[in-house]
N, C-alpha and C positions, 0 to 999 in steps of 0.2 A: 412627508415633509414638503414634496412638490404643490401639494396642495397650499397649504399653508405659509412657512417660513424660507425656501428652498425657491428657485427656478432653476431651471435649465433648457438648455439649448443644444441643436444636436445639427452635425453636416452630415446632409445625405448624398452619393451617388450613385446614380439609377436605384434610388431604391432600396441601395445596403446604407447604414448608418457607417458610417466612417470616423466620424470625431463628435467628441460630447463636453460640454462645461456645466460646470455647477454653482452658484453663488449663495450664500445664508447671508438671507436679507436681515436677520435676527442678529448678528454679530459683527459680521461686514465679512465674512472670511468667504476666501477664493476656496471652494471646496476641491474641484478638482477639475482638469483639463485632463483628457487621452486622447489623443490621433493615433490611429492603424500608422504601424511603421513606413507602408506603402504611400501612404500619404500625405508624409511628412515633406516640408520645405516648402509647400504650398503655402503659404501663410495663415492656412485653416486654424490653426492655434490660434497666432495673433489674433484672426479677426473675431472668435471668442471670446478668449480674455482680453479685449476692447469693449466686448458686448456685455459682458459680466460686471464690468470695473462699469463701467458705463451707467448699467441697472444701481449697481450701489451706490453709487455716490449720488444717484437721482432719491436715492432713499434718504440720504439728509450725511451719509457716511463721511467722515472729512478723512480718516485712513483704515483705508482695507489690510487687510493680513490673510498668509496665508502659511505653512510651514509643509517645507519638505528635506531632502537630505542633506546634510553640511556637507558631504562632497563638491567641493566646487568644481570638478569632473564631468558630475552627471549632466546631464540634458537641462536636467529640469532647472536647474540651478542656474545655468547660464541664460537658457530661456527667458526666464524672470527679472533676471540681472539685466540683458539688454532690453528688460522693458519697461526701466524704472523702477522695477523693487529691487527695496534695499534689507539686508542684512539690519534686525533689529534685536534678537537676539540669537544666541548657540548654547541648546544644553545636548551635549554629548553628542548621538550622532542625529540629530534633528537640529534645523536652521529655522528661523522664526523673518518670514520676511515683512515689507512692510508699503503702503505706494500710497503717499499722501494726494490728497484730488489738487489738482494744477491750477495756479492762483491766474 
């Protein structure tokens, strides 16, 4: 899919990969962000998913989506929430979010 419909992007330190993002150019969806625990609070996220959302919306996307846990607990979910996306839909325990490109 990297080939193709898919990019990603990856932080390296010295050498070890430490955090990765993924984007489908094909649908607009944030595929997935992970940071090594150790390396969290860096803003190595952020400055991914700005790279990601970045790449789609250059592809003509007017809203990207992505979906992870309806816990508004977890990480992931606040993560997102302070960066613009928004809750578009909930079925059960998956949340459907949403981050239309900035007029």
């Amino acid at each position: 899919m990297l080939r193709t419909t898919h990019r990603g992007w990856l932080c390296e330190d010295e050498g070890r990969i430490v955090s990765f993002a993924i984007g489908d150019g094909k649908t607009g969806e944030l595929w997935v962000i992970a940071v090594l625990p150790e390396f969290e609070g860096r803003r190595i996220g952020s400055q991914l998913l700005a790279t990601v959302e970045a790449w789609l919306f250059s592809l003509g996307w007017q809203k990207l989506w992505l979906w992870t846990s309806a816990d508004p607990k977890l990480r992931a979910f606040s993560f997102y929430s302070k960066r613009g996306w928004l809750v578009s839909e909930s079925k059960g325990d998956v949340v459907y979010l949403g981050k239309s490109r900035s007029k």
